[in-house]
C-alpha positions in Angstrom: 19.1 47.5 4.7 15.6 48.5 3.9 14.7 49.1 -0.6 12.2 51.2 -1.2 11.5 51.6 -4.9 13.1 54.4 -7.1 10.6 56.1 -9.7 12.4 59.1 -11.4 9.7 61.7 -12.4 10.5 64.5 -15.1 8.7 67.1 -17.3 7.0 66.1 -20.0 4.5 67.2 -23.0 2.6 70.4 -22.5 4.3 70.9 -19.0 3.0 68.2 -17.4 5.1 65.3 -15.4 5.9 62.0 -16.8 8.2 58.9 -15.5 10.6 56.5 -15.6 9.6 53.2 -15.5 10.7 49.8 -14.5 8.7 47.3 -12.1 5.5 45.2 -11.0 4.0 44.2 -7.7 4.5 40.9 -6.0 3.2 40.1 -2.7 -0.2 41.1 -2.5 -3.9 40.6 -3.3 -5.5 41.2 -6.8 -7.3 43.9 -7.2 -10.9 44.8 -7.1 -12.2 44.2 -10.8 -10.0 47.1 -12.8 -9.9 49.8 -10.2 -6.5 51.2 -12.3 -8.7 51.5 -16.0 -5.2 53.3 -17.0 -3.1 50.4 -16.6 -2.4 48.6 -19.3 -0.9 45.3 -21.0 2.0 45.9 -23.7 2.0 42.3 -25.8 3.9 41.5 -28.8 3.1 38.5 -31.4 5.2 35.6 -32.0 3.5 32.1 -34.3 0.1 33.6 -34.1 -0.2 34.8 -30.4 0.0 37.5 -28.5 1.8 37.7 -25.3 1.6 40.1 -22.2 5.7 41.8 -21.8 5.3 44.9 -19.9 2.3 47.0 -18.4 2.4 50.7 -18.7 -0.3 54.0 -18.4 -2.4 54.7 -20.8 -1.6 59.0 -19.9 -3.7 60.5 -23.6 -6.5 59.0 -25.6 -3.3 58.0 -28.1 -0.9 58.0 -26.0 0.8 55.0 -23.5 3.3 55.3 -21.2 5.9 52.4 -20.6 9.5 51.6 -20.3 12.1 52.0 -22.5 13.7 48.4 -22.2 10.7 47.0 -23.2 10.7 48.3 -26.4 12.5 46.5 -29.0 12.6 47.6 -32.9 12.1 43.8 -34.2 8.4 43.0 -32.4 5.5 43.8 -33.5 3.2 45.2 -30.6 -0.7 46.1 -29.2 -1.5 47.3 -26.2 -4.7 46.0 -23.8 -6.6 48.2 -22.2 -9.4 47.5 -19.6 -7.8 44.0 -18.9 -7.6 42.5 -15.2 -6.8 38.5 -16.1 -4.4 37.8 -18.6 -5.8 34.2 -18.7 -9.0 35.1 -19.9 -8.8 36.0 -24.1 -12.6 38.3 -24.4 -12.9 39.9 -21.0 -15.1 42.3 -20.8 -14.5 45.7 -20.7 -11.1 45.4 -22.8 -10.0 46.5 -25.9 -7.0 45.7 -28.0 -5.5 48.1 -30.2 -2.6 48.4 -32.5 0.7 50.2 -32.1 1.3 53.1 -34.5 5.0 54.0 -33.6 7.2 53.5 -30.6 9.6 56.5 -29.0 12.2 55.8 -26.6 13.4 58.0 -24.7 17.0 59.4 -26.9 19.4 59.1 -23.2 18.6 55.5 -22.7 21.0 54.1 -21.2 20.8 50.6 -21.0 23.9 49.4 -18.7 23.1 52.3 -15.8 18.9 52.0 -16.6 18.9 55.7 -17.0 16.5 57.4 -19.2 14.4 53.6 -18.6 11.0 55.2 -20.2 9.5 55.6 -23.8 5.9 56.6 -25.4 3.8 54.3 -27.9 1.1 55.9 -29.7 -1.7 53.8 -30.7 -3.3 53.2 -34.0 -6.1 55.0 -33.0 -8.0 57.1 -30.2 -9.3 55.4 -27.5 -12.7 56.2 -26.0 -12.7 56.3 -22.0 -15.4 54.1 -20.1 -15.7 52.7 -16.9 -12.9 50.3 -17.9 -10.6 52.5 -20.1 -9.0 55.7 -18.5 -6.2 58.2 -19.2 -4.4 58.9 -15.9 -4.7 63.0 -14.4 -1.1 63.8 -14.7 0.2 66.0 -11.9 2.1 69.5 -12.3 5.7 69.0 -13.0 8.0 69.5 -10.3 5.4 68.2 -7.7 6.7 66.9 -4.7 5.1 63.9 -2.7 5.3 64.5 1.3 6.8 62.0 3.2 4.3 58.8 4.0 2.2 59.9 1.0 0.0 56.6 -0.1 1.0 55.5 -3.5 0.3 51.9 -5.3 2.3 50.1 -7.3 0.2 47.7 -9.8 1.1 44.9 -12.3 0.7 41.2 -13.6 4.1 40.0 -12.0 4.9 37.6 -9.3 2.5 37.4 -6.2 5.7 36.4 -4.0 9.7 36.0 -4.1 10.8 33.6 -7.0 6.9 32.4 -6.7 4.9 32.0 -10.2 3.7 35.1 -12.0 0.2 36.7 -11.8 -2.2 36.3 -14.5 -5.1 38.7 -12.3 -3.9 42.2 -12.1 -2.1 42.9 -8.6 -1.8 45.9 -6.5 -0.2 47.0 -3.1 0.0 50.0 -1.0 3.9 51.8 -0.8 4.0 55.0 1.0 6.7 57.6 -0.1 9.9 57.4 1.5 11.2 61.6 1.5 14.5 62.6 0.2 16.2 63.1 3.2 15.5 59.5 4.2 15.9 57.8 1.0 19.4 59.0 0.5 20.6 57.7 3.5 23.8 55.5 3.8 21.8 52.9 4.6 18.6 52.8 2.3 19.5 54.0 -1.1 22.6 56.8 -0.4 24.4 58.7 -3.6 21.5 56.4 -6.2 19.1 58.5 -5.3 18.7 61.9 -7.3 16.1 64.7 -6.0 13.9 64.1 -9.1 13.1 60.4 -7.8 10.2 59.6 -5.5 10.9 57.0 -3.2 8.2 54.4 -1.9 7.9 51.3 0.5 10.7 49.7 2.4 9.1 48.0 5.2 10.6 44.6 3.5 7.4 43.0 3.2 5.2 44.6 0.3 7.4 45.7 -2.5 7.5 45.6 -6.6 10.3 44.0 -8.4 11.8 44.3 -11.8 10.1 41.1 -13.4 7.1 42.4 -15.1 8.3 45.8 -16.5 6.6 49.1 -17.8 3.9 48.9 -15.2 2.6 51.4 -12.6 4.4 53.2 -9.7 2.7 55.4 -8.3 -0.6 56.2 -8.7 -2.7 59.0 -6.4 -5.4 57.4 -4.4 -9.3 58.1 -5.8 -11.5 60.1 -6.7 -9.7 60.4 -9.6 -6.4 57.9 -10.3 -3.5 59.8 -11.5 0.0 58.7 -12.2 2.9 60.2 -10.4 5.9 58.3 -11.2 6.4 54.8 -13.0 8.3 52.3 -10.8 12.2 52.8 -12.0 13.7 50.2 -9.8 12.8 47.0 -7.7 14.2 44.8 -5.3 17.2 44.4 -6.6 18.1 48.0 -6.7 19.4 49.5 -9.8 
């Protein structure tokens, strides 16, 4: 049975589209040196440190777009922009900056992973460079066609139960239309007409290891965020 991935994409602020998100890539290269400047690295601090927990968009100079799940009302949080190696503490380019509030989405559902998606609003604005960059957000009610090149991106594992990725990793999954997508076979009565489908060649995929992260992202000139990943490999 081929898996694509399940991204659910709604109507957001102002009219604009937003996601549901739940995934990371495995399998595949590192990116070029932050080619994605609107991805970035949700960490919380425990004895001192920080540590990475989700990825997510940055979608508004104040604004970050991750999953709900990965949200939790006792941690403390930043988020990381402009990072590419987790591993490396003052790379260059990023900025860290603190959380001002969390919103999760109120139909969260956390047994059925409906609803998987929430907003955190940052301390302050953010100033876009060649490393920091709000994602173009598309119309709502946009429709990808059918083989439509989409990228998943994410600091997870580079390979089935292999170790996780501390560069930033990135892989190509075509959409999968509606008509294919709800077959029998791939993901049948799951699958809703507001989700995009991607992948499914059984080779290049995302899982649901390193959450919040990217989905789907429009190719260049200018990146622009579709649909967060909602489900990975093993389905919802």
């Amino acid at each position: 049975r081929r898996s694509p991935q399940l991204a659910l994409a709604g109507k957001g602020a102002q009219g604009r589209a937003w996601g549901q998100a739940w995934g990371q890539a495995w399998g595949h290269s590192p990116s070029d040196p932050v080619p994605l400047p609107l991805q970035i690295s949700l960490q919380y601090t425990r004895s001192g440190s920080w540590y990475h927990t989700c990825g997510g968009t940055l979608i508004a100079p104040q604004w970050v777009l991750t999953a709900a799940h990965c949200i939790s009302s006792s941690l403390t949080y930043r988020v990381v922009l402009g990072k590419q190696d987790l591993a490396v503490d003052d790379e260059p380019g990023s900025v860290a900056v603190g959380v001002e509030k969390t919103i999760v989405h109120e139909k969260w559902n956390s047994i059925l992973v409906l609803n998987d998606i929430a907003l955190v609003k940052l301390a302050e604005e953010v100033q876009e460079s060649d490393t920091v960059r709000a994602a173009c957000l598309p119309e709502a009610g946009k429709v990808l066609a059918n083989d439509y090149p989409c990228y998943v991106t994410g600091w997870g594992r580079i390979r089935t139960n292999g170790p996780l990725a501390d560069a930033l990793q990135q892989a190509l999954l075509p959409v999968v239309d509606y008509e294919t997508c709800s077959k029998w076979d791939w993901w049948g009565s799951m699958v809703r007409t507001t989700m995009v489908c991607a992948g499914g060649d059984g080779v290049v995929s995302g899982c649901n290891v390193s959450v919040g992260t990217a989905g789907c992202y429009l190719p260049q000139p200018r990146a622009g965020l579709t649909a967060v990943l909602a489900t990975g490999a093993m389905g919802i």
